[in-house]
N, C-alpha and C positions, 0 to 999 in steps of 0.2 A: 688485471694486468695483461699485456699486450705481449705476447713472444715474437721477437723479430728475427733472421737467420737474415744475416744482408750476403750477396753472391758474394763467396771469395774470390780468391785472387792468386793465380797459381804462379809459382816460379820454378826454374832449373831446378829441381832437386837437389840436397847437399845433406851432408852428415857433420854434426858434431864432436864426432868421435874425433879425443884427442885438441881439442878446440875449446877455447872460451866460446859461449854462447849469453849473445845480449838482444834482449825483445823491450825494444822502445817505442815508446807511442806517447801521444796526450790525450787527455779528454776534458772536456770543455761542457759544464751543464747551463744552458742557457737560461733554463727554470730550477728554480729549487725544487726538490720532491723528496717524497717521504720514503718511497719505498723503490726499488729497481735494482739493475746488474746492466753490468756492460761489459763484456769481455773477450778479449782479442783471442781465439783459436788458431792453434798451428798443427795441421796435419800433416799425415804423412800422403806419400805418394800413392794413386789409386784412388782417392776419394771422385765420389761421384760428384762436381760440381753443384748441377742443375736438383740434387737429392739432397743438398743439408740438412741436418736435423736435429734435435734435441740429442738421440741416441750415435749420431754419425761419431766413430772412431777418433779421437784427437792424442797427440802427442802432448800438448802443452795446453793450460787454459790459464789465464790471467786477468786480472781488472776489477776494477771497483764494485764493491757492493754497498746501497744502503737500505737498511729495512727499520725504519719505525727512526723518529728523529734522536739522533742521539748514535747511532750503531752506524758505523761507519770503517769498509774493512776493503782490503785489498786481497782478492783468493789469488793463490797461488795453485795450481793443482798438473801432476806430475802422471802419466798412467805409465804405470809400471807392471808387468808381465798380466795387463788384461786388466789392472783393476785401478780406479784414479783415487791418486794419494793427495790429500789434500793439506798442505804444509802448515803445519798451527805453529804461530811462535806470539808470543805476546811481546809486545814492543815497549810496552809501555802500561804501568798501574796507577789510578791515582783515587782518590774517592768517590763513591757512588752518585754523590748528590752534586760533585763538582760540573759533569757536565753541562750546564745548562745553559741555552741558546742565549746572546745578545739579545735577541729581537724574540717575541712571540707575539700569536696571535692577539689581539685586542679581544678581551673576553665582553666587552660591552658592545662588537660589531654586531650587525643584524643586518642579515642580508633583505633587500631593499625588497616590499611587495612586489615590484614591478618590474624586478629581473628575472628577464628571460636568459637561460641558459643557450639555447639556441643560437639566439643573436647573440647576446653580450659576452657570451663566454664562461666556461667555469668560474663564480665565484670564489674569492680568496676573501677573509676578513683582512682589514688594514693591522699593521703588527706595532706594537710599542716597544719600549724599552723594558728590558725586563730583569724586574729590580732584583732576581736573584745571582744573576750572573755576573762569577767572579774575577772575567778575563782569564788569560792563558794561567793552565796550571803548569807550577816548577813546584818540584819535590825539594825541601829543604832536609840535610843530613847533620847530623850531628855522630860523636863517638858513643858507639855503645859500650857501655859499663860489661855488659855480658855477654860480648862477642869472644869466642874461643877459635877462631879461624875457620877457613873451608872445610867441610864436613865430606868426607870422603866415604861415600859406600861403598860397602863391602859387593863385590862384584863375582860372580863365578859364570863357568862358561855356558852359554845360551846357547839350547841343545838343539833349536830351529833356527840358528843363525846362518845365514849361507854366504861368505863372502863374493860381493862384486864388484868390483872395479872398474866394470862400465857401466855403472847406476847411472847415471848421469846421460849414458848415449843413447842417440837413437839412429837407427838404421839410414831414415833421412827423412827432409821435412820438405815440402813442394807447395802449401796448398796453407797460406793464411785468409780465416773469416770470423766474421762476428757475430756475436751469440747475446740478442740484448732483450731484458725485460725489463718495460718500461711502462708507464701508465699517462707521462705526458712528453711530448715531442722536446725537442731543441738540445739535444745532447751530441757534441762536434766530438770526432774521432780525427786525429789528424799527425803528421809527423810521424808515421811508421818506419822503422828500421828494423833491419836485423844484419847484423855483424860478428865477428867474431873479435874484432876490435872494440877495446873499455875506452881506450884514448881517444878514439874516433867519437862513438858514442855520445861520449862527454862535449866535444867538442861541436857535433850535429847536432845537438839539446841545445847549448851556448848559443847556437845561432841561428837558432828556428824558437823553441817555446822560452830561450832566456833574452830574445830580444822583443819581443811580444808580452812578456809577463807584466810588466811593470804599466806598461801601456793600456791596456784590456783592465788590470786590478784599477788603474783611474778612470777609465770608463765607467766599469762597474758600478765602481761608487757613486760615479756623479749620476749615471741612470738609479741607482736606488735612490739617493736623494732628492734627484728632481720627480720621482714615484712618490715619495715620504711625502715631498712639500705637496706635491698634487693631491695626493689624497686629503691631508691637513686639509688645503682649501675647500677641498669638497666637502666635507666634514664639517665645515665652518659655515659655507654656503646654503646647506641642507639645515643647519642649526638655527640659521637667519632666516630661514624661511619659513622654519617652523615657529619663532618667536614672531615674523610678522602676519602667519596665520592665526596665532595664539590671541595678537591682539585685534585682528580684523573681527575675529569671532566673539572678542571682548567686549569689541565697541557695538558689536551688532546688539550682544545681547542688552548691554546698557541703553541704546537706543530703542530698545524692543520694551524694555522693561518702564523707560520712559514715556511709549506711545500707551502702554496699558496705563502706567500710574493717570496719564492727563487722561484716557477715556475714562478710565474709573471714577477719577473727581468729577467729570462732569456727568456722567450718570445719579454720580450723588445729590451734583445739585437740582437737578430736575426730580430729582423724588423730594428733596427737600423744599420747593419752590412755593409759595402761596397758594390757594384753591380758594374757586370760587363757586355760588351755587346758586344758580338760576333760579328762582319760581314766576311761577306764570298763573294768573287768570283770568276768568272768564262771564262777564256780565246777563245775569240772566232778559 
């Protein structure tokens, strides 16, 4: 896996102390992958530009994570007096075996003797339908018989607790960059904002990634399908070629098998042929 640190990008400084704060952005994966992060950093003032790094100091960290197919998550992560709090909420539960991909790999793919990686590219298997997948899950609810209301614990006072009321702020923030681990290219970052405006936000989103969504989702498809049908053909192409090598090598051998049967018969007839036998003499 590849670590990237792309140059930030510094602005005026500002504080959100006392301020709604909103960090918008989109990302856009041009390939599908298995494993990576991409995530948008916002520092504070003082970073060394030209020095980013894995350990460089950040205020906010944010953006997609996926590791292994199927795990798919948005970190959130907060540094709070020196140390990054990483926000866990679960959004959503549903059964273990429900997620599974529309499309998988074709387990009958075989990659071609005669691909080179070099040239032709990382091989991918072609993907089918995959007859376990159950479409989007929605949780059905029914009345529980043994539901006795909210369960209220019992609570006493947390002797490490320290109240703060500027959890939330930070001194000020100057210096947005990207922080991505990735193992194959084509992943678009784009439509950056920060505001302290929700209305705005919403409405900068409406008219940048919600005028574009609809359009790019029908692209997609039709580039994966006209991928599907191509491979199909190829697929079909490589099938016909091996069915009319199957019978070239058919007819050879039954012609081959023909030239011995007619030499053999006529070898036999010459050992089976008449003999004749000379005597000769001689007058004294």
């Amino acid at each position: 896996m590849i670590s990237d640190f792309q140059p930030p990008e510094g602005f005026e400084p500002f504080s959100n102390k006392d301020h709604t704060l909103v960090v918008q952005f989109t990302v856009k994966r041009e390939r599908n992958i298995d494993c990576g992060g991409g995530y948008v950093k916002l520092f504070p003032d003082g970073l060394d530009q030209r020095d980013m790094h894995g350990d460089s100091k950040y205020n906010i960290m944010v953006g997609p994570d996926i590791c292994c197919p199927g795990t798919k998550k948005v970190h959130v992560i907060f540094n709070y007096k020196g140390k990054n709090v990483l926000i866990n909420k679960d959004i959503h539960s549903k059964p273990e075996d429900w997620d599974k991909p529309e499309h998988i790999p074709d387990p009958d793919a075989k990659k071609p003797e005669d691909w080179d990686e070099e040239t032709d590219g990382e091989w991918e298997p072609t993907v089918i339908q995959n007859p376990e997948h159950k479409g989007e899950w929605k949780p059905w609810q029914t009345d529980n018989p043994d539901y006795k209301g909210i369960w209220i614990h019992p609570e006493i006072d947390n002797p490490e607790y320290s109240p703060d009321s500027n959890i939330y702020a930070y001194e000020n923030f100057a210096v947005l960059g990207l922080d991505l681990w990735h193992v194959k290219s084509g992943t678009i970052f784009d439509n950056f904002l920060i505001t302290n405006n929700e209305a705005y936000a919403e409405e900068f989103g409406n008219e940048t990634w919600g005028v574009t969504k609809a359009a790019e989702k029908q692209m997609k498809d039709k580039q994966d399908e006209e991928q599907r049908l191509k491979e199909e053909e190829e697929k079909k192409r490589k099938e016909d070629e091996e069915d009319e090598d199957d019978e070239e090598e058919d007819e050879a051998e039954k012609v081959e098998e023909e030239e011995e049967d007619a030499a053999a018969g006529q070898a036999k007839d010459e050992l089976q042929g008449p003999h004749h036998c000379l005597q000769g003499w001689t007058e004294a």
